[in-house]
N, C-alpha and C positions, 0 to 999 in steps of 0.2 A: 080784643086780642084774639090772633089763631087758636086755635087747639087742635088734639086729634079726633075731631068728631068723625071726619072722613077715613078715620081707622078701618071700618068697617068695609069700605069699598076697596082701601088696598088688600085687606084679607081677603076678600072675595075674588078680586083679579090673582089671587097666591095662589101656590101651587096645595094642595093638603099636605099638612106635615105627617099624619100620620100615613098616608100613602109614600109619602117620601123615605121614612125611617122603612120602611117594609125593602124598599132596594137592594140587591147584591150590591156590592165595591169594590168591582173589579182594578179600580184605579189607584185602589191603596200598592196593590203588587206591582205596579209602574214605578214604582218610589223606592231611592235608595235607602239605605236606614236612617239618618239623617234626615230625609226630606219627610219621609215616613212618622219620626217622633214629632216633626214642626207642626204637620196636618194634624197628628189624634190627640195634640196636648191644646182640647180648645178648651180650656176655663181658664180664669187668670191671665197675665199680664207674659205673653210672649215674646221674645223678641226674636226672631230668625236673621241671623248674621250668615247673609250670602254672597259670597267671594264671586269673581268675573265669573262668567258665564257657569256656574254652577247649578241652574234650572232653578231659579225662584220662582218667576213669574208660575211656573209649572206646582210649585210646590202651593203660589198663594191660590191660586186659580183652585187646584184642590180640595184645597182648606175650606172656602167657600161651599163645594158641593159638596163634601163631608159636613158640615154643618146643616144643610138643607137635607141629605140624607140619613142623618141622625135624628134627625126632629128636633136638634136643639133650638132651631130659628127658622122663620117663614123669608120668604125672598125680601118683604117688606122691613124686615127687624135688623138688617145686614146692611151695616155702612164700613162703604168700601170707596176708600179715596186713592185717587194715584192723581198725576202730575201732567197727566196728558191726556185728551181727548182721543187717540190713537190709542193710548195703553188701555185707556176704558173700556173703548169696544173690542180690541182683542180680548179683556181678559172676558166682557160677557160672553162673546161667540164663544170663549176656552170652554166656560162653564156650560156653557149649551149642546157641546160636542160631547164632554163629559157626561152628563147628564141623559143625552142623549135626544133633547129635543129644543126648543125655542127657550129661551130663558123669559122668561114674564113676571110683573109687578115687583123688579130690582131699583124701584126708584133713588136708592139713594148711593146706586153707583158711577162714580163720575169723579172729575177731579175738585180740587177743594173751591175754585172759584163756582165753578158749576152747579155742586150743592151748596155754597152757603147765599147765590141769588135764591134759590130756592124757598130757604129757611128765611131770608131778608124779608121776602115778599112777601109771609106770613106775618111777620113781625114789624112790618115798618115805620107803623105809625110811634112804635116806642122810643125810635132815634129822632121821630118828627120827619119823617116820609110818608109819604101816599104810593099804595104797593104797587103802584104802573109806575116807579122812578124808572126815568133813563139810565145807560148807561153810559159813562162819557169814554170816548177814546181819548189815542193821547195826543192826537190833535185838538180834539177841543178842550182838552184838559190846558196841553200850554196857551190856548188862544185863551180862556179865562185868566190863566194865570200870570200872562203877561197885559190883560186888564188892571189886575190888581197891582200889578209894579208900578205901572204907567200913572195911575191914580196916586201912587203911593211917592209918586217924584224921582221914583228911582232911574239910573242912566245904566236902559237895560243893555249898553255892549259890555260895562265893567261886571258887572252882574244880571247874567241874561234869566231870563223865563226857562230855561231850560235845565239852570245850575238849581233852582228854585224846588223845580218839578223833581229831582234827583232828591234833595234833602226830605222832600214831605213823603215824597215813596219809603226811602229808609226807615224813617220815623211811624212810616203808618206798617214796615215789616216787622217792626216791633212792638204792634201795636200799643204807641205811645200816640194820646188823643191832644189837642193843643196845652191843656188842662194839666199833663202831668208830664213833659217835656224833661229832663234831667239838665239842670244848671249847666254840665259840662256840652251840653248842645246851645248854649242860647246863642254863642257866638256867631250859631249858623247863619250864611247869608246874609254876611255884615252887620250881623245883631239883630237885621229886623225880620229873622223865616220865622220864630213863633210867631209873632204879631201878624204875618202875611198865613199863614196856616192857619189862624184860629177864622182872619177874613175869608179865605177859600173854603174853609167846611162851612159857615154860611151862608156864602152866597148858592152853595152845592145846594144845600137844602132851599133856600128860596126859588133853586130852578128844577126841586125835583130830580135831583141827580145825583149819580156817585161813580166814583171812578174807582179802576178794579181792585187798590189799595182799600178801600171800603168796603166791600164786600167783606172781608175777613174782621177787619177793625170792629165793624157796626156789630155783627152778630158773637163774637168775644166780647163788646159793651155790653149787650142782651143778658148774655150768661150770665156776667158777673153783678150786673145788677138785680136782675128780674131770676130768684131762685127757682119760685116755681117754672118758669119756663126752661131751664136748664131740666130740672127735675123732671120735665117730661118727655124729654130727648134722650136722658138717659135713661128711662122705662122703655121708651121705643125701641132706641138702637141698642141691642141685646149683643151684639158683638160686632166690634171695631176693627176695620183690617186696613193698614194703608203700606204703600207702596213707595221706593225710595227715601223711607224716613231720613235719611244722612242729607235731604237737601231740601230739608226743611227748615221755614226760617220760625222767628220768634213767634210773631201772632197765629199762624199753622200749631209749633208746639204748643202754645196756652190752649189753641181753641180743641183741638186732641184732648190736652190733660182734662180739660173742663167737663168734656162729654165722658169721657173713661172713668171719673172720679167717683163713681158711683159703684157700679158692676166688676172692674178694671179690666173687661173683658176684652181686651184691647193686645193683638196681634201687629208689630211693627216689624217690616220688610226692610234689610238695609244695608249698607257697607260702606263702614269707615272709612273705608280704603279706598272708596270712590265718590267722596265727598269735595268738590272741585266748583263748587258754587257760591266760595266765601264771598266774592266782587258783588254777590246780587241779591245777598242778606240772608243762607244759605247759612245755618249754625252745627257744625260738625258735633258741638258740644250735646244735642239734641239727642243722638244716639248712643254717646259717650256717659250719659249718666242716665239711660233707660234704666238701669238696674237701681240706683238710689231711687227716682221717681216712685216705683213700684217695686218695691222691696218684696223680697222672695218671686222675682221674675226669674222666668225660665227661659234661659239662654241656648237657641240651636246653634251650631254652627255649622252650614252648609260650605262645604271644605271639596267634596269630588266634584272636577272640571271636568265638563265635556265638549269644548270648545279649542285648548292650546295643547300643544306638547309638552312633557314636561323639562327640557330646556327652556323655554318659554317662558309658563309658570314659574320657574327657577328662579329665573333671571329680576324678574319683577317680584319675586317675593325678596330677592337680595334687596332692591331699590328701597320699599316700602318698610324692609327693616330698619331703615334709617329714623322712622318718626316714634316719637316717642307719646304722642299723643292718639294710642290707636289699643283698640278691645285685642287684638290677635287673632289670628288665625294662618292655618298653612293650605295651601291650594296642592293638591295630588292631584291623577289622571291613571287611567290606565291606559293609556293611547302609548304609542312607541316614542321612542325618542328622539327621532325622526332628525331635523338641523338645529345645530348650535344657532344661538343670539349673533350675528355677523356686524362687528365694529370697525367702522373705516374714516380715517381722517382724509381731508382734504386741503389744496392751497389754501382756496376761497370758496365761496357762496356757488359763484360759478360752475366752478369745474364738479363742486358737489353737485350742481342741477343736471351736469353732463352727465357726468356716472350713472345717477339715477336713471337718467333715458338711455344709456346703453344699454344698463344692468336690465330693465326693463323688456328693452328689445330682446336679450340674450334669455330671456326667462320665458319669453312667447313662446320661442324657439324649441325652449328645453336646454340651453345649450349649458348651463350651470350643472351636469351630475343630477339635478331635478327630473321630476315632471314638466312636461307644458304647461304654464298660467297663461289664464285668458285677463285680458285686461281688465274686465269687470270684478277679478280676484284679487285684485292691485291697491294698492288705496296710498297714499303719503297723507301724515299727519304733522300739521308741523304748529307750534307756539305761538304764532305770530302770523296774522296774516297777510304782511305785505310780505313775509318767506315766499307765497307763490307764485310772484311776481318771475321767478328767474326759472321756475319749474314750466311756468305757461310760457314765456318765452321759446324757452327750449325744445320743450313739447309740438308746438307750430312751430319753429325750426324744420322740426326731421320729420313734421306727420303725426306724430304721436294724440289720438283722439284721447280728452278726459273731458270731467267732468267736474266744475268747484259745488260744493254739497252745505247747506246751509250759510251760504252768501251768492253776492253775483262773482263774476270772473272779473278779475283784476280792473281789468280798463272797463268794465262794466259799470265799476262802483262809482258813486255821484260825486265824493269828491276827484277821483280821478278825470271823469268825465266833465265838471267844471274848470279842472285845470288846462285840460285838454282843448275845451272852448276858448281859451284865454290865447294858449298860443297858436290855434288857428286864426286869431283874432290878429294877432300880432303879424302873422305870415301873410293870410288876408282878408285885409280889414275888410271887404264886399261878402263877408259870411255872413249873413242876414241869422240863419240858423244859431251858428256859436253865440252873437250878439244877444241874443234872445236869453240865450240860458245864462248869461252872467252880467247883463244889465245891472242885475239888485242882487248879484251875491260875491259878496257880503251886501246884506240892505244897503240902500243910500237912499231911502226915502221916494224910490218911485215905483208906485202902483202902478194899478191896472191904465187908472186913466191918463196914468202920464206914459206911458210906455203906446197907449192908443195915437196917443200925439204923438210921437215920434213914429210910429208908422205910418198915420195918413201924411203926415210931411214929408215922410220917404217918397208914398205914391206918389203923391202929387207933383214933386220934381224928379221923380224916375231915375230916385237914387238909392244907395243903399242906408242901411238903418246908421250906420256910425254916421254918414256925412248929413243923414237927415236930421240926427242930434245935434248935427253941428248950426245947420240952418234954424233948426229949433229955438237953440240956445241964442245964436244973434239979433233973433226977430222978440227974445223974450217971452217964447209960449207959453215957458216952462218956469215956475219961479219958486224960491224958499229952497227947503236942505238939496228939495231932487236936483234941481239948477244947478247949486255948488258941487255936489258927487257927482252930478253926469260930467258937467265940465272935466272936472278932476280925471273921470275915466277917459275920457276923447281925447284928453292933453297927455293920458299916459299912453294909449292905446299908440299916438305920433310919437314919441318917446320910443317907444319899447320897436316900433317900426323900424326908427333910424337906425337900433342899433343891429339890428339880424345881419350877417355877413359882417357885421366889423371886425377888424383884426385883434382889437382892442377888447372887445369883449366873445367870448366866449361864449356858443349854444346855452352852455350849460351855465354858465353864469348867468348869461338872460334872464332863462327859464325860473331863476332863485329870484331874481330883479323881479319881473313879472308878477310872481303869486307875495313876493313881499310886499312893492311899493301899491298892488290893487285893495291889498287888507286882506286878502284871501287865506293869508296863514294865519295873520292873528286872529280871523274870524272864528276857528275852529281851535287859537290857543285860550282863546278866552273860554270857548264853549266847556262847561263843565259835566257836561254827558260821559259817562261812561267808554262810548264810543270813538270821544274826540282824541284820546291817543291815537291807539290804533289808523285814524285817517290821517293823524300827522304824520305818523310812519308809513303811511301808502305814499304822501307826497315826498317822501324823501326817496323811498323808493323808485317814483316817478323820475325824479331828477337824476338817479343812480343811471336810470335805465337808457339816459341820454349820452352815455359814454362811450355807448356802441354805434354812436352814427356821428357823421361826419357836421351833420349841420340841422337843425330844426325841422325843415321841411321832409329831409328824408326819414327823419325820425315819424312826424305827421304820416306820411304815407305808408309805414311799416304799420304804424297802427289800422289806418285804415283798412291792410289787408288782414292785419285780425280780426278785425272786428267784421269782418265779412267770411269768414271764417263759418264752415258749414257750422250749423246751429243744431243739426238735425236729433233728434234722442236716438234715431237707429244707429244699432251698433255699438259694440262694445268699446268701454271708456274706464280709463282710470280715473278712480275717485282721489279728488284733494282736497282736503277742510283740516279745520283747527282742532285740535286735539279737544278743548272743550263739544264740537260739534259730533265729533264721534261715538261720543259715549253713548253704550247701547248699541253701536255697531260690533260687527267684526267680519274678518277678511282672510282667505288662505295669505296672503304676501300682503305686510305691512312693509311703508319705508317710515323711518321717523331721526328726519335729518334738522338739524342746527343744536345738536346738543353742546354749549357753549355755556359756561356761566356770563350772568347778565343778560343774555337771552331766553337761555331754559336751567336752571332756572329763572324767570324773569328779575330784572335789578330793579322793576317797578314794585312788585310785589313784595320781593325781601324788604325796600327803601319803608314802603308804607307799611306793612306788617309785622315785620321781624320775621320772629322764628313761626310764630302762625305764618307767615304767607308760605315759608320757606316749607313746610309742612305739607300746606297745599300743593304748591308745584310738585314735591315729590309723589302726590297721591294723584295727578296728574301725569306724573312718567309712569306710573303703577298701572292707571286706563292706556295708556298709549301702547306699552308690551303687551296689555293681555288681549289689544284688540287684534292680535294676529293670531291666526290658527294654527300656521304651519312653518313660515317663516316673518323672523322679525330682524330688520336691517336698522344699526340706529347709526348715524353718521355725524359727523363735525368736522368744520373746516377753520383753519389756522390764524385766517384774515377775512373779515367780514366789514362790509361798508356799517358804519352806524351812525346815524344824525350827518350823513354827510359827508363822513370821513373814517381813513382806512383805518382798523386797529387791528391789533394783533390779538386773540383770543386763547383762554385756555380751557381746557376741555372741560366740558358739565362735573361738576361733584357726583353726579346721580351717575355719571360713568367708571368712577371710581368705586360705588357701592355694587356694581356687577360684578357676580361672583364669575373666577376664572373660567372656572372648570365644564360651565354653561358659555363660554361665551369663546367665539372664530374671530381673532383681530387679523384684518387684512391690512393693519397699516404697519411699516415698518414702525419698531420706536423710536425714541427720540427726538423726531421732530415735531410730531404731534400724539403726545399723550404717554411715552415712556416712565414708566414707574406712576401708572395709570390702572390701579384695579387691576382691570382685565387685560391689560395694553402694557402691562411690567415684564420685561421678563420671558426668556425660555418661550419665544414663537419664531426665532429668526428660522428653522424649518417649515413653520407654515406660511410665512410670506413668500419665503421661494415659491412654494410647491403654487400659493396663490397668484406669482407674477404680476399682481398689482402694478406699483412703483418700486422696480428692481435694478433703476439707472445704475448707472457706475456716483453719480450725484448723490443718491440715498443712500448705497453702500456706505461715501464719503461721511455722509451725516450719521450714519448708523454707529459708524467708527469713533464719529465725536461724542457720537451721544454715551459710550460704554467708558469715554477719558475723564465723561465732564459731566457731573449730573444736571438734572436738567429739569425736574421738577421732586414736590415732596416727596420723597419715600413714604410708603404706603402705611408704616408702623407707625410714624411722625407724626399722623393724621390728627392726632385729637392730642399731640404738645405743641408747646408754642415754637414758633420755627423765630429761628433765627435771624434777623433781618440783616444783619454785618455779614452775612457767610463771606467767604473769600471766593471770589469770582475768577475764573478762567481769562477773563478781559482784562486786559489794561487800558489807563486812559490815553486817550490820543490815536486809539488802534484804529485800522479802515476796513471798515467793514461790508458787507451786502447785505441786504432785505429785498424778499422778491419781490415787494410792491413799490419800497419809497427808493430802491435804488444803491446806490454807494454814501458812505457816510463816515464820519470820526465821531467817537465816543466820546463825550465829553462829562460823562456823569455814570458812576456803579451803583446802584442801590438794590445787595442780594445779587437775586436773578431778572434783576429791571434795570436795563441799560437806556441813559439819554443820548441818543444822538443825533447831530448834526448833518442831517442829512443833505447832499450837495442842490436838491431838486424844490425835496416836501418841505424842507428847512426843521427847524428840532422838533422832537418825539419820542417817547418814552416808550420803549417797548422790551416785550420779555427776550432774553438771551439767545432760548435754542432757536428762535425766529430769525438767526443772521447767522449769518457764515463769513469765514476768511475771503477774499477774492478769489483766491486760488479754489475753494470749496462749493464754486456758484454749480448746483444739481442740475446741471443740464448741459 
């Protein structure tokens, strides 16, 4: 077994603590008061509750070399975990500037995967490792672990190696080992994931290996069995500081409480309020019962912002009042008060992506009453990320340079780009290129060397790769599943050819023909990855995007000129990413557009969560306000394509809990969002003066909307509403909708009208979404 014998060398490589305690501290007078009590209260079990950009990092960074400066701890006695290999070496460099020279012998600062290979490789042989174990990615993780499917008989499209790899990750965030599994999981994976888990962790061991769910698992096994080694972890690390506690999952909090269970000297960095990591094993609960854990813990709360205005902070402390699963706190500033919160509804998706890039243009300018914003000051955060499909469009439209921020750009992405293959395949079949990348995806069973035959048969008749599959296939080169799926693809590839330009079928029908009849959708319905929503929604998105052109090919060629599109990083770009991806950012001018229930907050989240998910997404609209500085724009629009088809939308809940008196509605009411929070009431003088949508159209609908209510009143919010109210429609009436056209009413339910429309055929949609004929806004 390890021990600390080599103690002695990390003291040696340490700094002298009694040279250290002899230091002035001139960094404590940097510190608010607040941040000031979190640094000098180091004994016992702290928690520092730090609100959006209220300088934590600053306050833990601190704390660290107020500890080294006290003499209460040598560099080597100070574990210090955070969540990123980024945040690590900032905060050493922090302490180093503080300090005032190199930081030396901090070995155990790093994130938690980092340290606990560390602590494994001392310890290995107690889980039955040899301390050179490998570490597996997750490629070779699923290629083991679709060995063991494959062994096991199982038909990995119904149940893939992938869905597999998702449940044992879970299971091991929880650090639950095959051994202690809870009954309400055995289900998992058609009844047989324990039994394939208990096979995966030893074959792990017979190859000498562990995957990064292990790291955590195996050294919480250690603890909890092996006391003395626990016991000398916690004589070592003398004071405990980590960083982001709110996104920490189960096996992270045991292996925390395990080492603190001794000293409790244990320092937790955190905010409830920005706990948005439920999807990836991420327990809110974690920071929500710091204080039971450790009783008689001392609670800061880091409350002054130096980052928003307080409009801003306002606005997002209204949103985040909504959850009731949260410690408190109020975000001040003393910055000015600079711009209201700015709420604008829109038709559709569309015309929201237009606004933006005007609004955009006019804000380079200055031409908004502003300052000039440079584009790199710019950022749009949005819920979903085939949302930036209609912003990049746009964007290349008019010129406008950006940048998508933890992902690729739209047509980038792999599923887009295999689709993409598919109908250049279909336009023309002599793409040797496209052929190449969607041969075997979805699998059909042909490898490397089947896929070599079908190229030298290409050569050799000095033809392209489809017709050389086809020679392939006649002469019998090729035989078993790959035979049958290639045939199948060659026979759709002629298929899907005949019908391009028919009258009869439609671009856009094709293109759903195409990725349905190849397997290409189901491929990724079946996939139970995390990720396989999300690329469902890019490919419907894809299909959305086909509305704008006249026929396949021209659509082919639009892309191509984006995708040739300067690639260059010079120059200033606005940034786009997912509201998850932002966190930790922030920006003078945020946009943060599709606030729409069922989209934001998500209907996937609420469906699977409940009031937890619902929770979450709001602590996610809480990160989205506060990552703007100076102005924050949140936007929604009336009709939004979804899975395919138009619907009619109602504005976010989260826009309802924006306080008035923080927030600029540029939309008239009524049509979209009247008796809406901030959007109720007493603005018909700022829409003028704004000129937004000031048609004789909107007037008309302004008019109906003051005859005819048109959504809850704002008191009603938490009674049960009425589902008979008495409607302003009658049945039989003829109506208008700006997307599906003219129609008769053939059904009242409330404020949800069925009708029959002359084009879309029947559809249920909400009331203030249709007008009289005579009433058409435009």
């Amino acid at each position: 077994m390890s021990s600390y014998d080599d103690q002695d060398a990390f003291e040696a490589a340490s700094l002298s603590a009694r040279a250290m305690a002899a230091r002035p501290m001139p960094y404590l007078d940097e510190l608010n008061p607040a941040q000031r009590d979190a640094v000098e209260a180091l004994d016992g079990p702290v928690l520092m509750l730090a609100g959006a950009g209220t300088g934590k990092t600053k306050a833990l960074t601190t704390r660290i070399v107020h500890l080294l400066n006290t003499g209460r701890a040598r560099p080597n006695e100070i574990l210090s975990v955070t969540f990123t290999n980024k945040a690590a070496r900032e905060m050493k460099e922090r302490v180093g500037r503080l300090l005032g020279q190199a930081i030396e012998g901090m070995p155990w600062m790093g994130t938690f995967h980092s340290i606990c290979v560390k602590l494994l490789r001392r310890h290995a042989e107690l889980v039955g490792l040899k301390s050179n174990f490998t570490i597996l990615d997750t490629d070779d993780q699923l290629r083991l672990l679709k060995q063991l499917v494959a062994a096991s008989n199982i038909d990995d499209k119904r149940w893939p190696a992938r869905a597999l790899a998702g449940v044992i990750d879970h299971w091991k965030n929880r650090a639950w080992t095959p051994d202690n599994i809870p009954a309400s999981e055995a289900g998992a994976y058609n009844g047989r994931g324990v039994d394939l888990y208990a096979q995966y962790q030893v074959r792990l061991k017979e190859l000498n290996a562990v995957d990064f769910g292990d790291l955590l698992l195996h050294v919480v096994w250690i603890f909890q069995q092996h006391q003395d080694v626990l016991e000398q972890y916690q004589r070592w690390f003398k004071y405990i500081l980590v960083d982001e506690y709110q996104d920490t999952n189960v096996a992270q909090y045991l292996w925390l409480r395990l080492l603190a269970g001794g000293h409790k000297n244990i320092c937790c960095v955190g905010d409830d309020d920005q706990s948005i990591y439920g999807w990836r094993g991420a327990e809110v609960g974690n920071i929500l019962r710091f204080e039971k854990d450790f009783p008689g813990a001392k609670v800061v709360r880091l409350e002054q912002n130096y980052r928003s205005t307080p409009h801003i902070l306002k606005a997002a402390s209204g949103v985040i009042r909504g959850n009731e699963g949260r410690l408190g706190k109020e975000l001040w500033t003393e910055a000015e008060d600079g711009e209201k919160v700015r709420l604008i509804g829109h038709w559709d998706g569309d015309e929201e992506a237009r606004w933006v890039g005007e609004e955009i243009e006019a804000m380079q300018k200055g031409t908004r009453g502003m300052r000039p914003f440079s584009l790199n000051e710019m950022a749009i955060l949005v819920r979903a990320s085939h949302q930036m499909r209609a912003f990049e469009d746009r964007f290349l439209t008019i010129g406008l340079p950006y940048l998508v921020i933890g992902g690729p750009r739209f047509y980038e992405r792999l599923e887009i780009r295999d689709a993409m293959a598919y109908f250049r395949l279909v336009v023309s079949p002599d793409d040797d290129l496209a052929f190449e990348r969607i041969y075997n995806a979805p699998r059909r069973g042909l490898g490397e060397k089947a896929f070599q035959k079908i190229q030298m048969t290409a050569r050799s008749n000095g033809v392209s790769l489809v017709d050389g599959s086809r020679i392939l296939l006649e002469s019998k080169g090729i035989g078993g599943k790959g035979a049958v799926e290639l045939s199948r693809l060659i026979e759709g590839l002629d298929r899907w050819g005949r019908m391009v330009g028919s009258p009869e079928v439609s671009h856009i029908e094709l293109a759903e023909i195409v990725l349905d009849e190849s397997g290409y959708t189901a491929m990724w319905q079946n996939d139970k990855t995390p990720e396989a929503p999300g690329r469902l929604e890019n490919l419907k998105e894809l299909v959305k995007a086909l509305e704008g052109f006249e026929n396949l090919q021209g659509f082919l060629e639009h892309v191509s000129l984006i995708m040739d599109n300067d690639k260059s990083d010079q120059g200033e770009k606005v940034s786009i990413m997912t509201l998850h991806a932002a966190k930790g950012l922030e920006f003078p001018a945020v946009f943060l557009p599709g606030w729409e229930d069922g989209l934001f907050p998500s209907q996937r989240s609420m469906d699977e969560s409940g009031i937890k998910g619902l929770e979450e997404e709001r602590r996610l609209a809480y990160v989205g306000i506060t990552r703007a500085e100076e102005l924050c724009t949140i936007s929604f629009a009336g009709n939004r394509r979804v899975f395919g088809q138009w619907q009619s939308n109602l504005p976010s809940r989260f826009i309802d809990e924006l306080p008035e008196e923080h927030v600029e509605v540029l939309t008239p009411p009524g049509l979209y969002g009247g008796g809406y929070g901030a959007a109720s009431g007493g603005i018909e003088s700022r829409v003028a003066e704004a000129d937004v949508y000031n048609s004789p159209g909107w007037r008309r609908m302004q008019s109906r909307s003051q005859q005819r209510p048109v959504s809850q009143p704002k008191e009603t919010k938490n009674q049960v509403i009425d589902l008979q109210a008495t409607s302003s429609h009658t049945m039989g009436e003829r109506v208008f909708h700006q997307k599906f056209g003219y129609g008769e009413i053939v059904g009242i339910e409330g404020d949800k009208l069925e009708i029959a429309f002359e084009k879309a055929g029947t559809k249920k949609v909400v009331a203030r979404f249709v007008c009289g004929p005579d009433d058409i806004p435009f």
